[in-house]
N, C-alpha and C positions, 0 to 999 in steps of 0.2 A: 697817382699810381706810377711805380717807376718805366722809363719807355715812352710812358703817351705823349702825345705831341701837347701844346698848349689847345684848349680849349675855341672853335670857330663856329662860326653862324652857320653849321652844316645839318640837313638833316639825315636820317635817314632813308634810302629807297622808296619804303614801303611812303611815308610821307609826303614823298616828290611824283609821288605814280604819275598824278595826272597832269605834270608841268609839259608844257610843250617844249619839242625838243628841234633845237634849230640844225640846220648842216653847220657841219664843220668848215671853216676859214681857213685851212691850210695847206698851200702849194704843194709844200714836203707830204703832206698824208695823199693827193693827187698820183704828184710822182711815183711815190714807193705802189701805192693800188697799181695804175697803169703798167708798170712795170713787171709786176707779179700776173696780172692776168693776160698780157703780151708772154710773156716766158713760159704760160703755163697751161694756156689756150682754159682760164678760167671763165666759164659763163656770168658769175655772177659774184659777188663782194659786197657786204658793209662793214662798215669801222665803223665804231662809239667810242668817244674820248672821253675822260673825265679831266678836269684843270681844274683844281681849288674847288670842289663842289659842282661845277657846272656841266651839265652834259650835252655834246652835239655829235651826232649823228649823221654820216656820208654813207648812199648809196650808189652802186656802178653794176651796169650790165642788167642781166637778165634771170627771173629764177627759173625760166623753161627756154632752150633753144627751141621747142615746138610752137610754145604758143607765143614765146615772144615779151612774153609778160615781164615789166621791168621790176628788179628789185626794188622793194621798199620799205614804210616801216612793218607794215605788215605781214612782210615776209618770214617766214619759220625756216629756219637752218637746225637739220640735225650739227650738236655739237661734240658727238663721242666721248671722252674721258672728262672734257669739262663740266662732263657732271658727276664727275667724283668730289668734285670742292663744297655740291650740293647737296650729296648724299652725308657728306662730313660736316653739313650747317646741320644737320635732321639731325644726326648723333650727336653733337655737342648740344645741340637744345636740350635735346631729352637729358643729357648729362648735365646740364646746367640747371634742371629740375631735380637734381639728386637720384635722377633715375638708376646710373651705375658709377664705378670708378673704370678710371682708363687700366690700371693695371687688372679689375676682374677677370676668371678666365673663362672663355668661352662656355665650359658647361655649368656653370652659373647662374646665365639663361638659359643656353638649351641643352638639358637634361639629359637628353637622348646621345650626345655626343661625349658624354662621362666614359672616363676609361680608354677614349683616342686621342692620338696625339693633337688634333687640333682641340679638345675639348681643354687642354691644361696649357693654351696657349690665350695670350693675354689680348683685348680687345684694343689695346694701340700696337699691338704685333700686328695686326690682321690689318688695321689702317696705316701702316708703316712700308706693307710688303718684306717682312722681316721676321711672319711663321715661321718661317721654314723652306721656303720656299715651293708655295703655291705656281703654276704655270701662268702664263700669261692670259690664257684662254682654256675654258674645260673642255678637257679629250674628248673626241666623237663619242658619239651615243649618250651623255648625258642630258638628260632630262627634270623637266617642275618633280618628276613623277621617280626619281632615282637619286638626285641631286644629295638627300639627306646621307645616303649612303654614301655617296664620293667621298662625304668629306667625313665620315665615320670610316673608313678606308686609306685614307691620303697615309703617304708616309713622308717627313720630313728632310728633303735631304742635309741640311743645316742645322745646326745646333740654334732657336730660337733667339731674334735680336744679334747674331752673328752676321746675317747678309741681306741686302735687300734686292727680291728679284721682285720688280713687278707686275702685277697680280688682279685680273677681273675678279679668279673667285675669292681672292683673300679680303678685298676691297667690298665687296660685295655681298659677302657674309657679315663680316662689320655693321653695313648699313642695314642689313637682314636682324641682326639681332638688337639693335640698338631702337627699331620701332616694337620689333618681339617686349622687348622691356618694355614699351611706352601700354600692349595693349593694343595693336593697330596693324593691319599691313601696311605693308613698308608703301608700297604706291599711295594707298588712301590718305597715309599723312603726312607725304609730301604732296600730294596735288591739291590737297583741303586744308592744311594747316600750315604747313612752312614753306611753300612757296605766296600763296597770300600773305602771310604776315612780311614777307620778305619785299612785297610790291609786284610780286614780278605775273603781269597780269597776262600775260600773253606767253607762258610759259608751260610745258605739256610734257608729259611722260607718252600720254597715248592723244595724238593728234582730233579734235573733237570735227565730228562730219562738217558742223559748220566750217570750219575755216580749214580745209583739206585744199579750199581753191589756194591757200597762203601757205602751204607749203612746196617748200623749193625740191625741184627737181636734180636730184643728186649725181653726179657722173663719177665713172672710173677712168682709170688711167687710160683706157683705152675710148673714153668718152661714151661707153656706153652707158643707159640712164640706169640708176642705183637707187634704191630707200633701204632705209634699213629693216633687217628681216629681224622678226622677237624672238630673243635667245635665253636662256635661264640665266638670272640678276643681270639683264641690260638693262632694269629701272636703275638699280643701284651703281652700275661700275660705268654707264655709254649711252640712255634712253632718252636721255632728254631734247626735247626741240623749241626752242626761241628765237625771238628778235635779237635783232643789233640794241636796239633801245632796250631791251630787258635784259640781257647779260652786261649791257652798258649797266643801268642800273646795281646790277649785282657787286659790279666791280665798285661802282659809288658806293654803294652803302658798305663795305669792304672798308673802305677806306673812311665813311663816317661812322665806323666804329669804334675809332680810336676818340670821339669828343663825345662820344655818349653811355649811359651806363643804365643799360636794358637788359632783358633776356636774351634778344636775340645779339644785338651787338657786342655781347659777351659772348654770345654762341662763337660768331664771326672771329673771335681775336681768338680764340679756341683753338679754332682750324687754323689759323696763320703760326701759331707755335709749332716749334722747332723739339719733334718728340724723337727725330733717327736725325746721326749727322753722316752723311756718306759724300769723302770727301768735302769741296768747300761747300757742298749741298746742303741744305737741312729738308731734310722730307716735313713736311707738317700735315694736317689733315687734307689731303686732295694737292691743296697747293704745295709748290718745290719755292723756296727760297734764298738768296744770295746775299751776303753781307756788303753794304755800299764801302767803297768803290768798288762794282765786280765790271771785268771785262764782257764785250760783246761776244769773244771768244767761250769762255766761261759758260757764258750764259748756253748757245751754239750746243757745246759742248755736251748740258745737260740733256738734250733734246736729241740726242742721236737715237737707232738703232739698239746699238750697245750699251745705252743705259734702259730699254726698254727691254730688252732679251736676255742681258747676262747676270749672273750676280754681281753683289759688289760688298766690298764690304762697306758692314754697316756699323753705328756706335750709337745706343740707345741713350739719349738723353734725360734730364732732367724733364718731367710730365707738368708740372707746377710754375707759375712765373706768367709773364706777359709776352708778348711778340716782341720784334723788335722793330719800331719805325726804317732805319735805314735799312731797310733790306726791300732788294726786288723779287717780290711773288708773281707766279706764273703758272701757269698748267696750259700745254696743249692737247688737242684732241682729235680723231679722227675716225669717220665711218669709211665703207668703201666709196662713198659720193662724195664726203663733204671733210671740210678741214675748217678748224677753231684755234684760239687762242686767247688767251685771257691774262689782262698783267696788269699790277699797281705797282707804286713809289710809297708809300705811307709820307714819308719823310719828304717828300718834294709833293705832293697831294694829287698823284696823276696817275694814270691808270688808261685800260685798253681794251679791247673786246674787236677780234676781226673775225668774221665767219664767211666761207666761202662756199658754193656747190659743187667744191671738187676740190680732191686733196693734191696737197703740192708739200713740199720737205719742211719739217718744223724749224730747222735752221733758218729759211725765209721769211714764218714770219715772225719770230725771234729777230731778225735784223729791222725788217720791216719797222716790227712793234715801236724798238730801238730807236731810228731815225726822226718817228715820226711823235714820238715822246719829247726828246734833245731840242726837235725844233719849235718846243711851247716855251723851252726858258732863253731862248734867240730873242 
């Protein structure tokens, strides 16, 4: 297949569950953590690394300044937006079953939205951020119980596939329809179907009583304590809470996608394609992309403010084809307690997963990621 790397002794995630996972061996990942949570008055931090297959795992600090309880592997970090990459594994599965095409348009599945403009907008519009431009977040007072309206309502300000602003409820709906097709709600078959198949055993849309003592205690900027509150599509567009070891995971079998030929790791190399190019960017499903060599700038760059609030233009791509090994994928994320980030290399076979109980500038850990990537091939 053209793209794929040669063929390695790699498995995938869901295969390696129960491998024990060591700390991590690295100065450089010490430095950059200590650094960020001195600069940032962070409680708490782990990093998962991937290198050729192998995964380890560094914890620092604490998930509760009250009780004191240190980070570990069993700690739960809400991860915000990183779980748009998830939402977008659910929808290329189901699409990888012939469920739909990417170009379908929204009232396709759902019916009721025929005759609005988001009903004749296409379902890699919606995962692209390039309807029309959806908000970032849906306006006060909407609701589970009103929602179907908003968006039988919405008006476009964009000509469709012209800009990409991004987008909870654009994101969100996507994943909304894409389990609609399967036959399922959207939670039920990501908590019972594709996060199991995926490995990833300690991973939660809705945090189970038992292990409530494991999750972390989230801060805002003002360090006061935060969790997140339930919003209409925060399963789909922000809801998810895992380990360092489980999003480590996710990021591995990401990257042991490219030597195997499954369901799912065809799902996987799915979302890694390049469907909107905005700028040197390629939006792909969840994951933002960069072609190697890209600068740390560059990278920086994609993570501001201004690529999350304005438009931009967009140029919609070819939907068909493979990913591309040298590029760097990424998604950051963020609640009001907690900050995420998530990255691979395909083409150098390495990859990143940092979660922390309080948010700090996705530039940081963008360089972070950065450093402590560079010094596996030292």
């Amino acid at each position: 297949m053209p793209g794929r790397l040669l063929p390695l002794a790699l498995t995938l995630a869901a295969g390696a569950a129960q491998a024990a996972v060591s700390p991590c061996d690295s100065p450089t990942l010490d430095e950059q953590v200590m650094a960020l949570m001195s600069r940032h008055d962070i409680p708490g931090l782990s990093v998962a690394v991937v290198d050729h297959g192998e995964l380890c795992v560094s914890h620092f600090g604490v998930a509760s300044r009250d009780t004191g309880l240190a980070v570990g592997d069993d700690t739960l970090f809400e991860i915000g937006s990183v779980t748009k990459p998830l939402t977008s594994v659910l929808a290329a599965w189901v699409h990888q079953q012939g469920g739909f095409d990417w170009g379908d348009r929204v009232a396709s599945i759902e019916p009721r939205l025929a005759g609005s403009p988001v009903g004749e907008t296409t379902l890699v519009e919606l995962a692209t951020y390039t309807a029309g431009g959806f908000p970032l977040q849906f306006p006060d007072g909407i609701s589970q119980d009103n929602v179907l309206d908003y968006y039988r309502h919405w008006q476009p300000a964009f000509a469709p596939g012209a800009q990409r602003l991004y987008s909870n409820p654009s994101i969100g709906l996507f994943g909304e329809l894409a389990a609609r097709h399967h036959g399922q709600p959207f939670s039920e078959l990501m908590q019972a179907q594709v996060l199991p198949t995926l490995g990833l055993e300690q991973t939660w849309l809705e945090v189970p009583e038992a292990r409530l003592g494991d999750y972390a205690q989230g801060y805002g900027r003002d360090d006061t304590p935060v969790r997140l509150n339930p919003g209409v599509m925060d399963a789909q567009a922000y809801g998810i809470k895992t380990t360092a070891i489980d999003l480590g995971r996710f990021v591995q079998a990401n990257l042991a996608a490219y030597h195997q030929d499954d369901p799912m790791s065809r799902a996987l190399l799915a979302t890694q394609h390049g469907y909107a190019a905005i700028g040197e960017m390629h939006q792909g499903l969840g994951w933002e992309s960069y072609a190697l060599p890209v600068s740390l700038d560059s990278l920086r760059a994609g993570t501001t403010a201004e690529m999350a609030l304005e438009p931009q233009p967009a140029t919609l791509l070819d939907t068909t084809g493979d990913p591309r090994p040298a590029r760097w994928y990424h998604k950051t994320g963020s609640t009001n307690g907690f900050g995420a980030y998530a990255a691979f290399i395909p083409a150098q076979e390495r990859g990143i997963a940092i979660l922390a109980n309080k948010g700090y500038p996705n530039g940081e850990r963008v360089e972070a990621a950065w450093h402590i990537l560079a010094a596996l091939g030292e």
